[in-house]
Backbone bond lengths (Angstrom), bond angles and torsions (degrees), N, CA, C in turn:
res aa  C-N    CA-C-N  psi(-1)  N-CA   C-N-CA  omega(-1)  CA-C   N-CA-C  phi
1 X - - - 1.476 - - 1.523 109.68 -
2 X 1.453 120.47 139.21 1.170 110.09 179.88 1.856 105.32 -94.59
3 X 1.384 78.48 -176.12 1.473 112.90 -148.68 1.678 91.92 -71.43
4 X 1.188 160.15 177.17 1.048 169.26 112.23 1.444 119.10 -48.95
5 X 1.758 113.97 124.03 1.421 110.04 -179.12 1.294 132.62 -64.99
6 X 1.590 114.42 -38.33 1.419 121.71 -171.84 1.542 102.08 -122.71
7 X 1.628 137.15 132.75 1.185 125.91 149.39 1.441 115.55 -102.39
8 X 1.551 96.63 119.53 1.724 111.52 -172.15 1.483 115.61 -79.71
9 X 1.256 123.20 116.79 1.510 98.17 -176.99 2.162 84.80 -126.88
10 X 1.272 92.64 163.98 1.647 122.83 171.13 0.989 122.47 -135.05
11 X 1.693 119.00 150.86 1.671 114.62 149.68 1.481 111.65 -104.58
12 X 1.309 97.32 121.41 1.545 108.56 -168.38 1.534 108.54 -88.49
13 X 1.204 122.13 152.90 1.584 127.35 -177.43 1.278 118.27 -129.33
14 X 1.547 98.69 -29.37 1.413 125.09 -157.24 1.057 115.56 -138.84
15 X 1.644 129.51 59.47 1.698 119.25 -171.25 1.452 121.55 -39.03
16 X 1.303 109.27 -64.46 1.630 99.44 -171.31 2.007 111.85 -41.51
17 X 1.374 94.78 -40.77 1.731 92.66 -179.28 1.845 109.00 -68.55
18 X 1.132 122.45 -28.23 1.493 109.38 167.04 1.854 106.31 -83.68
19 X 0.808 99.67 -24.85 1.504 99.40 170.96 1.697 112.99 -35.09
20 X 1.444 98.00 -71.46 1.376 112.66 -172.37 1.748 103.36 -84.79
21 X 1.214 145.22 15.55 1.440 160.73 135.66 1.615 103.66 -57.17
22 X 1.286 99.55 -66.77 1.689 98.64 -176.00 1.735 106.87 -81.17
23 X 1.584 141.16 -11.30 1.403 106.47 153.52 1.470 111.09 -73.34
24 X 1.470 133.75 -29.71 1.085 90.68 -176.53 1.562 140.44 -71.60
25 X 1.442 99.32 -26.46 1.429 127.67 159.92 1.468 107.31 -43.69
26 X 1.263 135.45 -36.57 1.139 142.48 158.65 1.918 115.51 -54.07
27 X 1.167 110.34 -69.53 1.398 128.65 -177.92 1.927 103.66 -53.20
28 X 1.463 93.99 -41.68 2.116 93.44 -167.87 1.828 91.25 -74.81
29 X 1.402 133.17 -22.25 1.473 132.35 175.00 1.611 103.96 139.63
30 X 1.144 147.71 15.00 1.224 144.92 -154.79 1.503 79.50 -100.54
31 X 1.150 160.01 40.59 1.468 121.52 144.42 1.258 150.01 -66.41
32 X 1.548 119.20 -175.62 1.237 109.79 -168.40 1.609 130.20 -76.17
33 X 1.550 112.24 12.86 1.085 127.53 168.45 1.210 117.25 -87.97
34 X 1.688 120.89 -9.31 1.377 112.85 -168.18 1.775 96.19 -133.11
35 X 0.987 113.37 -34.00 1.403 132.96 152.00 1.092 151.15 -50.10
36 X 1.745 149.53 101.65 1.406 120.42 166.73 1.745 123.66 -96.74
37 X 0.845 118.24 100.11 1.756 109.39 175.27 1.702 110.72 -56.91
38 X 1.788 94.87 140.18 1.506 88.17 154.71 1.473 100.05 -153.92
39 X 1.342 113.31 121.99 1.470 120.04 168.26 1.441 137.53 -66.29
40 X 1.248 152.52 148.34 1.135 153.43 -157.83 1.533 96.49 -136.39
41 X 1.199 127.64 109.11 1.453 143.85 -134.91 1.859 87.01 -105.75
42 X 1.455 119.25 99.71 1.672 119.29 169.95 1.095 95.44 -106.02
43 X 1.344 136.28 14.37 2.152 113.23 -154.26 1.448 90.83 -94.20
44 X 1.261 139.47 2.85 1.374 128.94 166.84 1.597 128.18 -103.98
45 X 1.531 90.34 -36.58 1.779 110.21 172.59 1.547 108.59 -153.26
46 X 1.160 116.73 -179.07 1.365 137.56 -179.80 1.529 118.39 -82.06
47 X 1.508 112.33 25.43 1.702 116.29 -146.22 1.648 113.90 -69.60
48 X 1.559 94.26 -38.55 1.535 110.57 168.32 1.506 118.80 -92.16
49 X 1.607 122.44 129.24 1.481 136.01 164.45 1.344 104.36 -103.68
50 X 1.356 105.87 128.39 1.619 105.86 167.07 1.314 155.74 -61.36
51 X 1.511 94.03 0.72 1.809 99.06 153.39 1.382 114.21 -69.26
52 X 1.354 112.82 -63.50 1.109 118.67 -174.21 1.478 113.62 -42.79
53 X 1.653 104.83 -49.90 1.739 112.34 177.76 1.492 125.09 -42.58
54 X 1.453 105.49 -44.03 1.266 131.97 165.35 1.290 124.35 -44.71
55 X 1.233 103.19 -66.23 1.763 106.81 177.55 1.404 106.49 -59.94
56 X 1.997 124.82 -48.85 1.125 113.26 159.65 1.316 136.34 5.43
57 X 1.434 105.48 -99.63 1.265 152.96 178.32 1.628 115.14 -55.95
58 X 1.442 124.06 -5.47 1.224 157.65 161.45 1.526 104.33 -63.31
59 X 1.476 98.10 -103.99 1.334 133.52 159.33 1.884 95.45 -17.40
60 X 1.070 136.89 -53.52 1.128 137.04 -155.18 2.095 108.67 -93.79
61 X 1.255 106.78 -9.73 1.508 125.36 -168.02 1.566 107.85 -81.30
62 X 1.018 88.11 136.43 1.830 95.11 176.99 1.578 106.55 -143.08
63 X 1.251 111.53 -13.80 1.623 104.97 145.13 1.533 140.14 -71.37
64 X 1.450 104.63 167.93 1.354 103.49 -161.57 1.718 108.93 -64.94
65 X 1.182 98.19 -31.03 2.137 112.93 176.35 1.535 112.02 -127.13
66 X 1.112 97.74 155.50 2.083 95.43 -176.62 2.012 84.89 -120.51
67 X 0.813 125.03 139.09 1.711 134.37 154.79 1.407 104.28 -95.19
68 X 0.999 94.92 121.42 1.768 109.72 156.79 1.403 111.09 -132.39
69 X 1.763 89.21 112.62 1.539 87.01 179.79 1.775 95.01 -143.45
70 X 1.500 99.28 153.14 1.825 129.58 149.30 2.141 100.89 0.36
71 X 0.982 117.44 140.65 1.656 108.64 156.52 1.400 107.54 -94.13
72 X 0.721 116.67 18.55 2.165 104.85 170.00 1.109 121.16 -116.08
73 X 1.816 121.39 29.07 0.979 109.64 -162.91 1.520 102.90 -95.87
74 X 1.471 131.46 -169.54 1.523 124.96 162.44 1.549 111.94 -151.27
75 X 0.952 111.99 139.78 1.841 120.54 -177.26 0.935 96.13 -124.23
76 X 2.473 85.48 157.25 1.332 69.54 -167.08 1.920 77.94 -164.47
77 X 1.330 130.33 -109.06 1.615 128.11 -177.40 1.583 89.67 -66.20
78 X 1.426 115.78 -72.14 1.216 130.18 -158.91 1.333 116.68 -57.06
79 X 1.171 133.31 -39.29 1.536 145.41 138.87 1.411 136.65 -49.67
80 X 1.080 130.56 50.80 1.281 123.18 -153.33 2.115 101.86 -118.13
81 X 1.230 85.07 154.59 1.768 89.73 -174.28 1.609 96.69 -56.21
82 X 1.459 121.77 -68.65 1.194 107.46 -175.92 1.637 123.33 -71.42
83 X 1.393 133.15 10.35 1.305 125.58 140.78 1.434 129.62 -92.60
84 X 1.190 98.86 12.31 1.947 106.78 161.17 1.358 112.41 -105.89
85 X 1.236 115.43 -17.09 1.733 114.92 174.12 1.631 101.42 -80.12
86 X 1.174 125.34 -35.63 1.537 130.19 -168.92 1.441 101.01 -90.21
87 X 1.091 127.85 -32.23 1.855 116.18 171.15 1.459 101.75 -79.37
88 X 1.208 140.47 -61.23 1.455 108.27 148.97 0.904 175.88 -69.34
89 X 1.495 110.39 -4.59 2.027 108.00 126.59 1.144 103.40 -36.19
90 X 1.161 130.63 -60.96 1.810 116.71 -135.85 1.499 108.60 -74.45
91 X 2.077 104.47 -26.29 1.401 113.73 179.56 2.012 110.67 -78.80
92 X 1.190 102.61 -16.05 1.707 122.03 166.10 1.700 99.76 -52.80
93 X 1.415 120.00 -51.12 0.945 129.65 -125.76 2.185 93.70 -104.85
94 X 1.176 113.37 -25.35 1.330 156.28 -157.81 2.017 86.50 -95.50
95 X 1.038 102.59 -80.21 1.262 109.84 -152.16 1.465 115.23 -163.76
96 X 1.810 105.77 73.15 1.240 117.36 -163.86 2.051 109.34 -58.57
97 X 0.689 113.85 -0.23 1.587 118.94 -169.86 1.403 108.28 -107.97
98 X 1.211 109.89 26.53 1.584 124.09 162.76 1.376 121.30 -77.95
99 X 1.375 126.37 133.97 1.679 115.27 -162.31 1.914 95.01 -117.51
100 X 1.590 108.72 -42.19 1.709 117.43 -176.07 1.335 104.85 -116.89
101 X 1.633 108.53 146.16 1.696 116.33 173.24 1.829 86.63 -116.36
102 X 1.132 110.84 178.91 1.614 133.35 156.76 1.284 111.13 -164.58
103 X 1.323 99.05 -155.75 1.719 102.58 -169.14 1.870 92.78 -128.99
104 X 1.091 121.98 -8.09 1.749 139.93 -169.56 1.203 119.11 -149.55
105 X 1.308 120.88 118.82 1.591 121.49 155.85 1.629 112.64 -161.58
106 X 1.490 94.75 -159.90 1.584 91.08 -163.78 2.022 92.67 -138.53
107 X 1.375 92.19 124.26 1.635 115.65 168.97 1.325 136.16 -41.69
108 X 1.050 139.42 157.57 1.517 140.64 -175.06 1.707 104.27 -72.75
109 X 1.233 114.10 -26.17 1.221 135.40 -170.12 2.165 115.90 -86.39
110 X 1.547 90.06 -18.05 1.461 104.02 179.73 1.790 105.88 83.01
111 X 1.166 103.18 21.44 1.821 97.94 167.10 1.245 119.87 -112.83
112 X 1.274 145.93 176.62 1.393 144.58 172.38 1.393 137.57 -104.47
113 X 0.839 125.49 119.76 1.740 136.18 -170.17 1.624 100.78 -86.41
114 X 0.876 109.53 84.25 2.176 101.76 161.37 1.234 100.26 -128.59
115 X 1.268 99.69 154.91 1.658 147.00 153.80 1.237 103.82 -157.74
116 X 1.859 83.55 107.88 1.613 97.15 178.86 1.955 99.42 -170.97
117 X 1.239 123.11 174.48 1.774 104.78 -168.44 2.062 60.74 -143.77
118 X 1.458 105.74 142.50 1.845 102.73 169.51 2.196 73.93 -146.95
119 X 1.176 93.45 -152.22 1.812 112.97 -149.89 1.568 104.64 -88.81
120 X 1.313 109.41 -2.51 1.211 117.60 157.29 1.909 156.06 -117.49
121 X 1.487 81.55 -1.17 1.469 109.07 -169.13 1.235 117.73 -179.60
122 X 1.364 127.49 161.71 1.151 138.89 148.84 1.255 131.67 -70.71
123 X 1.066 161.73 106.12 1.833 153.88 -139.28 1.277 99.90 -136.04
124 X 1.316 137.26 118.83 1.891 145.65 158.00 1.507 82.08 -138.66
125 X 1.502 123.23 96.16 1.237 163.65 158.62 1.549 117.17 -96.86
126 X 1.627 111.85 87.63 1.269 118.69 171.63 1.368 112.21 78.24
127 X 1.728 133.01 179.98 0.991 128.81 -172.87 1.513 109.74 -103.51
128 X 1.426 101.29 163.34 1.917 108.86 -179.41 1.161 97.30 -116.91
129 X 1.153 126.98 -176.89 1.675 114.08 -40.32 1.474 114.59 -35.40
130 X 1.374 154.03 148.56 1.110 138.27 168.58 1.660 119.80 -130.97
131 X 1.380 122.20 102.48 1.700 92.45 177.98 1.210 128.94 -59.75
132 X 1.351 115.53 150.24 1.246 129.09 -177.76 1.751 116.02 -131.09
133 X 1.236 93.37 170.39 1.902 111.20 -174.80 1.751 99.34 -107.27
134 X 0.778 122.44 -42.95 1.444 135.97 -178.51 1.194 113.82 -125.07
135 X 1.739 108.58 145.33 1.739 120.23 161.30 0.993 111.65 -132.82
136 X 1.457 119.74 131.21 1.583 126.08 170.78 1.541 116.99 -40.92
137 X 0.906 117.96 169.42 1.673 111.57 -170.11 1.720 117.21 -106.16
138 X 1.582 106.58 0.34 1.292 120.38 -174.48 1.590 116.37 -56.49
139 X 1.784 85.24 -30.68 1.203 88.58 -179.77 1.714 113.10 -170.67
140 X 1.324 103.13 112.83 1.767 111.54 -170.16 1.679 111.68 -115.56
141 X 1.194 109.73 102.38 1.838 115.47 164.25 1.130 107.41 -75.16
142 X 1.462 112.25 101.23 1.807 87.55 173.65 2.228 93.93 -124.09
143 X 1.305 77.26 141.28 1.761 102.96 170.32 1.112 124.38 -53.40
144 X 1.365 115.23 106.92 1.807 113.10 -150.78 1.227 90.62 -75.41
145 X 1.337 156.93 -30.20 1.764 133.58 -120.14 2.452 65.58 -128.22
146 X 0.878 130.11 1.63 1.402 110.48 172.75 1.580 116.86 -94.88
147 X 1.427 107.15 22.62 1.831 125.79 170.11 1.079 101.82 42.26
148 X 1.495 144.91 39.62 1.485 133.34 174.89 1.675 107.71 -114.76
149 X 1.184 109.68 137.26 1.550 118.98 -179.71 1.932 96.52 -120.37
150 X 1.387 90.92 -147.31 1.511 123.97 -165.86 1.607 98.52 -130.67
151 X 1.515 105.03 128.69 1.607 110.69 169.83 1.081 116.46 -37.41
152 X 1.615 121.68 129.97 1.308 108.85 173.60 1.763 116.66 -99.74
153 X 1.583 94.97 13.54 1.777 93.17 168.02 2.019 101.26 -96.57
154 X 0.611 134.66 17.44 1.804 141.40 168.07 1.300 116.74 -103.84
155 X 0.910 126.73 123.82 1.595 111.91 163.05 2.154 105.49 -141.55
156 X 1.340 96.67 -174.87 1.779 95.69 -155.13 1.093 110.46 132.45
157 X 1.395 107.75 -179.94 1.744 132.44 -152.69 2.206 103.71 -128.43
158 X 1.581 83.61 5.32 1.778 83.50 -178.81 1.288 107.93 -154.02
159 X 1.505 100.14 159.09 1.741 100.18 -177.97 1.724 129.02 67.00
160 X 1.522 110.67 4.85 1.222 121.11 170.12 1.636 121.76 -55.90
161 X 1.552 102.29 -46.39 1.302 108.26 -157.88 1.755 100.25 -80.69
162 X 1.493 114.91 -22.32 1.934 108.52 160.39 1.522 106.78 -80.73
163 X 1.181 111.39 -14.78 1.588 93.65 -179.00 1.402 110.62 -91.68
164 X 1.395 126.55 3.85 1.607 137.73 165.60 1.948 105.13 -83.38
165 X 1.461 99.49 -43.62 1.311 101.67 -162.07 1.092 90.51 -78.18
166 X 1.489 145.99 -59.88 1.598 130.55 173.34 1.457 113.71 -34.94
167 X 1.174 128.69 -42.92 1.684 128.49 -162.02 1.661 84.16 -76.42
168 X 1.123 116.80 -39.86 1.752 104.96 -178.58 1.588 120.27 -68.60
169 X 1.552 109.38 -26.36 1.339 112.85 165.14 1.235 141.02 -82.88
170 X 1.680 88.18 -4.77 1.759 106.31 171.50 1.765 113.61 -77.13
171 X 1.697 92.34 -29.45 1.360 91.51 -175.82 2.103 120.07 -108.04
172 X 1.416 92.96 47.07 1.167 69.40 171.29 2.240 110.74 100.42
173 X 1.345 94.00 -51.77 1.325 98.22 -176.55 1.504 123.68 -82.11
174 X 1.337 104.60 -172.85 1.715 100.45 178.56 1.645 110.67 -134.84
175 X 1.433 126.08 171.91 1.648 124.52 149.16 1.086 106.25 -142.59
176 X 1.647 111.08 163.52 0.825 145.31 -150.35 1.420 106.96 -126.05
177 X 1.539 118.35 158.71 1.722 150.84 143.26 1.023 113.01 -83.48
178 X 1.232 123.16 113.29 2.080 106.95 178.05 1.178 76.76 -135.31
179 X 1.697 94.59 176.81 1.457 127.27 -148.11 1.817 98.40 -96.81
180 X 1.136 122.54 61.14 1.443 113.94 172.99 1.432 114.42 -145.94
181 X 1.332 96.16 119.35 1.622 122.12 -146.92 1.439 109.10 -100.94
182 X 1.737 117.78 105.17 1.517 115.93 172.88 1.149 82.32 -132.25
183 X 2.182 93.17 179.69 1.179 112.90 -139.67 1.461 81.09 -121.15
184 X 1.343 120.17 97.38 1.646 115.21 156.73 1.421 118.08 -67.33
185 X 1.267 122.67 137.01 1.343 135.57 -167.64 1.685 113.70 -94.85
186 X 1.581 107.95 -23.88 1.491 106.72 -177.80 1.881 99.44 -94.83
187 X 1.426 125.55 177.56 1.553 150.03 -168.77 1.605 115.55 -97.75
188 X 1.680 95.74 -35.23 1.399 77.39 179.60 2.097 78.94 147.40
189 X 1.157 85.05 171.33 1.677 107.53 169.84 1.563 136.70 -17.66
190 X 1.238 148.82 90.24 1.344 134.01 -131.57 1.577 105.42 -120.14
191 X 1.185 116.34 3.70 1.883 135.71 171.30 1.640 88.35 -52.41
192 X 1.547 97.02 -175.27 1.550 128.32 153.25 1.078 112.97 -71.34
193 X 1.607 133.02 159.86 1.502 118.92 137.66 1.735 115.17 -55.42
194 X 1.321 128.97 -39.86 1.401 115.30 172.86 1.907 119.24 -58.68
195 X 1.592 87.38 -42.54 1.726 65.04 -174.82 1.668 113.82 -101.72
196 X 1.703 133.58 23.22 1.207 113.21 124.10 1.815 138.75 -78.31
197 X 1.678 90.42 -8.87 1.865 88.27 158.30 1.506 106.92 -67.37
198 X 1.109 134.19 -47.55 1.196 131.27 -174.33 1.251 122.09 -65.59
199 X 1.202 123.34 -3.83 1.842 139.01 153.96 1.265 103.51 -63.55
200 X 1.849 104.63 -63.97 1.579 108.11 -137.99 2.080 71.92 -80.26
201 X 0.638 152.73 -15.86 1.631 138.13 170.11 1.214 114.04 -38.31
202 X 2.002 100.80 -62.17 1.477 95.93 -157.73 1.408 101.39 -93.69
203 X 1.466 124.24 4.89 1.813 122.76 177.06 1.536 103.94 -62.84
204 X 1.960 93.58 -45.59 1.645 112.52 -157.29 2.073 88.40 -45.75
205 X 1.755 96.63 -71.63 1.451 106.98 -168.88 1.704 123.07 -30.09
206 X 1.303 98.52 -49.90 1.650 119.81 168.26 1.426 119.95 -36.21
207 X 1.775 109.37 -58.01 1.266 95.80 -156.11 1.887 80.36 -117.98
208 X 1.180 131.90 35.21 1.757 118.41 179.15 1.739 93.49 -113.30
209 X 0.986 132.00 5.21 1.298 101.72 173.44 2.137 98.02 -93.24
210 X 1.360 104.25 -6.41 1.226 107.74 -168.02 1.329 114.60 -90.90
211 X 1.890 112.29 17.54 1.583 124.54 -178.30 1.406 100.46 -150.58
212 X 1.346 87.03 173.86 2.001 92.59 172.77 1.574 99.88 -122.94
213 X 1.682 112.27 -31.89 1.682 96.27 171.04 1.436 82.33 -165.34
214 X 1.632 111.39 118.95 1.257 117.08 157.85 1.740 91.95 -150.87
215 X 1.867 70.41 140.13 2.016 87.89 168.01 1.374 107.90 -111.63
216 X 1.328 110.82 127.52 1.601 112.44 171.52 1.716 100.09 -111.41
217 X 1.316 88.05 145.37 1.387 116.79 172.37 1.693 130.13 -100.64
218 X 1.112 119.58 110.57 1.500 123.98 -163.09 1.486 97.94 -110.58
219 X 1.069 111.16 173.88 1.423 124.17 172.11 1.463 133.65 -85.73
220 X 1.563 94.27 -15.85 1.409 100.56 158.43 1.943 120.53 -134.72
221 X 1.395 114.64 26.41 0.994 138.16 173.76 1.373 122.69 170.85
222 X 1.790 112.40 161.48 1.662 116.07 -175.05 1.399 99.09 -107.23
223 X 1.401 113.67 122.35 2.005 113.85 144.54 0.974 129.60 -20.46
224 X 1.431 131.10 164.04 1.350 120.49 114.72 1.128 104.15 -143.22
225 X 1.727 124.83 115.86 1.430 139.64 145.17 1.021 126.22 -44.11
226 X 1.589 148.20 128.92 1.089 153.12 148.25 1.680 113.07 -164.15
227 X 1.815 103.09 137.11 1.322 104.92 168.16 1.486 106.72 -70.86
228 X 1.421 132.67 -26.01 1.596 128.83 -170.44 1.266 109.33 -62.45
229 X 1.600 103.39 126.36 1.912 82.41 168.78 1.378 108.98 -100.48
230 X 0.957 123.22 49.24 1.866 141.53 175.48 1.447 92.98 -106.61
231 X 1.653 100.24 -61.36 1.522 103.64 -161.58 1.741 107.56 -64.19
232 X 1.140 105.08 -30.54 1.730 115.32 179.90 1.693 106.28 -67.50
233 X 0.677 113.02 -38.85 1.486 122.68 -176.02 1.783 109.87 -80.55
234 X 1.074 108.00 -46.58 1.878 107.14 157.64 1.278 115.77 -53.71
235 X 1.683 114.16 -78.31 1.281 125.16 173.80 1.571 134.53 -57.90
236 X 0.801 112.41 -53.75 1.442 146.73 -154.00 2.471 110.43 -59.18
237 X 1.358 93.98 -31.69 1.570 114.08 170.72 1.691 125.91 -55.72
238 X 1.052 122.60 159.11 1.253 101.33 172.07 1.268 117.41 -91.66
239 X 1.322 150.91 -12.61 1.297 144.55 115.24 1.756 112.87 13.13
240 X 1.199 98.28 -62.18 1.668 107.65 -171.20 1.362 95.99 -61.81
241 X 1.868 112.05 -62.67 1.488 111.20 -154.07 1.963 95.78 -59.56
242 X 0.930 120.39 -55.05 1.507 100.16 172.09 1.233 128.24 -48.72
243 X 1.221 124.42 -8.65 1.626 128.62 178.66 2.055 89.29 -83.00
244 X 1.264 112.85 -44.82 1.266 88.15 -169.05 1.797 132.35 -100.02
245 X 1.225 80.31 19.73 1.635 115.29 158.10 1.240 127.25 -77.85
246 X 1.209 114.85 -33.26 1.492 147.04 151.33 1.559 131.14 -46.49
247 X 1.976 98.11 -70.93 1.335 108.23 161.90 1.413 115.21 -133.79
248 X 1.242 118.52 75.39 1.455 142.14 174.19 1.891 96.25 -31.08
249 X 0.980 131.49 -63.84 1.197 138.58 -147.81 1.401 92.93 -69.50
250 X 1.280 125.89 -76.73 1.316 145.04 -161.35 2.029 110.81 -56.63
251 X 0.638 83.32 -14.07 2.110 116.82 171.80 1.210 108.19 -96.74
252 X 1.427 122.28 -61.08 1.498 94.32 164.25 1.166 157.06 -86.28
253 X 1.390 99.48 -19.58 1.803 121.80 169.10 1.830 98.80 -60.08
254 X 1.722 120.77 -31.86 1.178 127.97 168.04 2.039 105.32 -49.41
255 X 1.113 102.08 -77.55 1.254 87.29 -171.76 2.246 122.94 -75.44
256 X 1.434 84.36 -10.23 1.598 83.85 164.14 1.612 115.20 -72.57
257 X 1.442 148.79 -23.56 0.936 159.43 114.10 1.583 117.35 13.50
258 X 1.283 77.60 -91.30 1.934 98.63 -167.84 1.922 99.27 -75.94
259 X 1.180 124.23 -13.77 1.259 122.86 169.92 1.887 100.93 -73.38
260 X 1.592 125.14 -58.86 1.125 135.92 159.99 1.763 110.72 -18.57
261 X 1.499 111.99 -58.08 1.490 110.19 -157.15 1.808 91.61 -89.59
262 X 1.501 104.13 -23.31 1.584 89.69 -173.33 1.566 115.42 -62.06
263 X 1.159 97.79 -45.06 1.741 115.84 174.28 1.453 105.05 -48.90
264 X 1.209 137.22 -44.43 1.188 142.88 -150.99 1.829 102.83 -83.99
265 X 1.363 103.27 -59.28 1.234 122.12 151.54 1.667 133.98 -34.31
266 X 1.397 102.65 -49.63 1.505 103.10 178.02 2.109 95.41 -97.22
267 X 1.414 130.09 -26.05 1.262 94.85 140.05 1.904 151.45 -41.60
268 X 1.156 74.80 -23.33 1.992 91.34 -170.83 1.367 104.47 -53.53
269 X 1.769 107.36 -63.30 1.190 112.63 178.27 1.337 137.09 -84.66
């Protein structure tokens, strides 16, 4: 018997709502002949965070891709089992050293790559395949045999899916925006504004001693990395992050730059 292509895993909160996630996933071709599901049981408490789930569910993969995605999502023409096997060949084919796909993220450049329809709009944002720095978390393909997880000093309900795509850019690899279009059912982020500042705090701390100036771009907010605390103190405010909301471009070619000379630099020695 062969092997199964995709192992789907979730953290569920809400059965009946993954319920109707997995027929359609069923109906677009995801079945259990080609498929393995595995759920991550929240409908009682909060017990599982998705880093941790992630690496899990990793560790546990013997298919060629693991999905970890959102339970509200829905497929449907545009989503289909056999048009996710054929956008990745074609992204194989593109740029075999790809480790994550999504359907959303945000560019080296500070702009955004979607194709994706969620509770407020429709989004075909720029062209696909597209590399990216970040992926929304609705939904992450990542390439099992490309050994990349999620920090296992972080844990939480946000910012996973850039803290995968950084660990992939640490090593060598890349991700992607591709062209496969479902219909997320939730808006976006359901915290406070205080306590997703209090994420993007301790992400910033996490991953800035591991840069000298990089801006990442998320889908629902911009970084700023840096070990300098000069450079943190220039950049780093929200003052700034609205400056590069403003001029996305000119912000990132900024820190693509000084990322360029840092490398060059910490080659030297």
């Amino acid at each position: 018997m062969s092997v199964p292509t995709f192992h789907i895993c979730t953290l569920v909160t809400k059965p009946e709502v993954y319920g109707a996630m997995k027929d359609s996933m069923t109906a677009a071709g995801f079945d259990e002949g080609r498929c393995r599901y595995t759920v991550f049981d929240n409908s009682s408490s909060n017990s599982r965070e998705p880093y941790g789930a992630i690496n899990d569910a990793l560790a546990r993969t013997v298919e060629p891709y693991l999905i970890f995605c959102h339970q509200d999502l829905v497929f449907g023409p545009d989503a289909t089992f056999e048009r996710l096997v054929r956008v990745l060949t074609e992204l194989d084919d593109v740029d075999p050293a790809w480790a994550v796909a999504g359907n959303a993220g945000g560019t080296r450049t500070l702009q955004l790559a979607m194709r994706i329809t969620d509770g407020s709009a429709v989004w075909r944002v720029g062209r696909v395949p597209r590399r990216v720095q970040s992926l929304d978390e609705n939904l992450l393909i990542i390439k099992a045999s490309s050994g990349i997880g999620c920090s296992g000093d972080l844990s939480g309900f946000h910012l996973y899916g850039t803290d995968i795509c950084l660990n992939a850019e640490e090593r060598g690899r890349r991700c992607y925006v591709i062209d496969f279009h479902i219909h997320h059912l939730s808006t976006g982020r359901t915290c406070t504004p205080e306590e997703f500042e209090a994420v993007r705090v301790r992400f910033e701390l996490r991953w800035g001693p591991r840069r000298l100036c990089q801006f990442v771009k998320t889908c629902c907010t911009t970084l700023f990395l840096s070990r300098s605390g000069a450079l943190r103190r220039c950049f780093g405010g929200p003052k700034m992050r609205r400056a590069t909301v403003r001029y996305p471009r000119a912000f990132g070619v900024l820190g693509i730059l000084v990322g360029i000379f840092d490398r060059r630099t910490t080659d030297g020695h």
